[in-house]
C-alpha positions in Angstrom: -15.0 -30.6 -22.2 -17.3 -29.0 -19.7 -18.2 -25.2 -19.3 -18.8 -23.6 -16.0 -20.1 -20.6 -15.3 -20.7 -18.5 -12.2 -21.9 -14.5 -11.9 -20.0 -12.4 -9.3 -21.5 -8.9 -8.3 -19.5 -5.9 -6.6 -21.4 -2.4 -6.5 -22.8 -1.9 -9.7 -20.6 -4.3 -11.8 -21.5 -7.8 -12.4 -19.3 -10.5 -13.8 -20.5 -13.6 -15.6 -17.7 -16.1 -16.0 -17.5 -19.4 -18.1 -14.5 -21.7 -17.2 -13.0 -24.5 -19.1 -10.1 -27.0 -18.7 -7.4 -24.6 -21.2 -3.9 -23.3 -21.3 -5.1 -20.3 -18.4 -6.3 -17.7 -21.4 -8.3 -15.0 -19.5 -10.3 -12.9 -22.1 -12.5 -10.3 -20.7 -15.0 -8.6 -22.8 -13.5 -10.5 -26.0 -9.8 -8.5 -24.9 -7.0 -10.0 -23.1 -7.5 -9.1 -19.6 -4.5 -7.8 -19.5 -5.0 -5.0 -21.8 -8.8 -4.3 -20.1 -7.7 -3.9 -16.7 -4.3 -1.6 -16.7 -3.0 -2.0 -13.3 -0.6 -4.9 -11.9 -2.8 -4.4 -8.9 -6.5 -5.0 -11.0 -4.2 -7.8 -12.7 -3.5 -9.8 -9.3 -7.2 -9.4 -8.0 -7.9 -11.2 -11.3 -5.4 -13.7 -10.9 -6.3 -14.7 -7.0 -8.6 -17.4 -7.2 -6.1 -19.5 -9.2 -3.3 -18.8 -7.2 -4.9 -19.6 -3.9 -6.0 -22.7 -4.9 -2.7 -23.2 -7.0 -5.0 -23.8 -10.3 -2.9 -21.4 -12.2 -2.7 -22.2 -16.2 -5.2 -25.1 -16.2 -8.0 -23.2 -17.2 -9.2 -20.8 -19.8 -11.6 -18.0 -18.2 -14.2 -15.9 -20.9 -15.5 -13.5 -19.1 -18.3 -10.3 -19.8 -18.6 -7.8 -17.6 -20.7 -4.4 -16.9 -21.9 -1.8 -15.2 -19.7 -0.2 -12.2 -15.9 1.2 -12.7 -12.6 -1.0 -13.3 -12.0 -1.6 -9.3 -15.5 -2.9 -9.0 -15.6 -5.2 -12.0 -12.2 -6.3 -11.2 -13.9 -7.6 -7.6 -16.6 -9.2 -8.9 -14.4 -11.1 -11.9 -13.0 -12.6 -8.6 -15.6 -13.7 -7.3 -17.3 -15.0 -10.4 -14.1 -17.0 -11.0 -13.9 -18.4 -7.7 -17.9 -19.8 -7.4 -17.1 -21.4 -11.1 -13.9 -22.8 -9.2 -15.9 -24.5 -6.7 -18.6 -25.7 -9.1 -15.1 -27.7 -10.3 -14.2 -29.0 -7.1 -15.9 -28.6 -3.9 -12.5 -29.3 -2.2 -11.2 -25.5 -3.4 -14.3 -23.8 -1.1 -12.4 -24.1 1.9 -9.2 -22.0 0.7 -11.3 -19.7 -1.0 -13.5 -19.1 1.7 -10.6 -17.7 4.1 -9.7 -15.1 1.6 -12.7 -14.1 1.6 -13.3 -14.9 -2.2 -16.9 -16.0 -1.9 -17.8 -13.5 0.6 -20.3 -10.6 -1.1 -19.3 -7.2 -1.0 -22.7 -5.3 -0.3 -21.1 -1.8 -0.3 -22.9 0.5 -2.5 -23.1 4.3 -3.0 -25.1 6.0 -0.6 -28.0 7.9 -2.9 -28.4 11.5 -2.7 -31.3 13.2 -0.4 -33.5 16.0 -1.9 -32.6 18.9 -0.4 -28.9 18.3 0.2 -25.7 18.8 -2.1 -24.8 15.3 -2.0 -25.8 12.2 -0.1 -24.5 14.1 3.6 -23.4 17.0 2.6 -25.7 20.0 3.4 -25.9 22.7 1.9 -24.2 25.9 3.1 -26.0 27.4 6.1 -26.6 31.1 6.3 -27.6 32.6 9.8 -28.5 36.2 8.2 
């Protein structure tokens, strides 16, 4: 039985994913994933890859994942799961690719200037 793993990176979280054939077990940080992620929302972003390329329940994902907040780890999960998907089968990129599965997210938080309250805003201006 073969392992496959992929990394998948979303603002400051990155995923690291090993897939094997299994019963579709997804344990996330060595927790079901899902008591780690909380919302049926985080849950279906997880969940995406294998129902898009209607792999559902035929394999078991391990997964460790840091840095970031829950939205952004949940993102990169995805896309972790979907490059180890295509490691699998090449046949599955073509699905995955018009969901925009594979595509990387390069969004990042804007950094704070000196000299300003945040990264735009100014701070207050007084004429007198």
């Amino acid at each position: 039985m073969e392992v496959y793993n992929a990394i998948g990176r979303r603002k400051k979280a990155i995923a690291r994913v090993y897939l094997q054939e299994g019963s579709g077990k997804v344990t996330v940080n060595k927790r079901d994933y899902e008591s780690y992620f909380p919302t049926g929302t985080l849950r279906y972003v997880v969940k995406q890859p294998f129902e898009t390329t209607e792999t559902a329940g035929k394999f078991d994902v391990k997964a460790t994942l840091t840095g970031g907040g829950i939205n952004g780890q949940a993102e990169a999960l995805r896309m972790a799961i979907a490059r180890a998907l295509i490691q699998i089968d090449e046949e599955l990129r073509s699905p995955l690719k018009s969901k925009g599965m594979l595509r990387r997210d390069s969004r990042m938080v804007e950094r704070k200037k000196p000299g300003q309250k945040k990264a735009r805003k100014k701070f207050q201006f007084s004429k007198r």
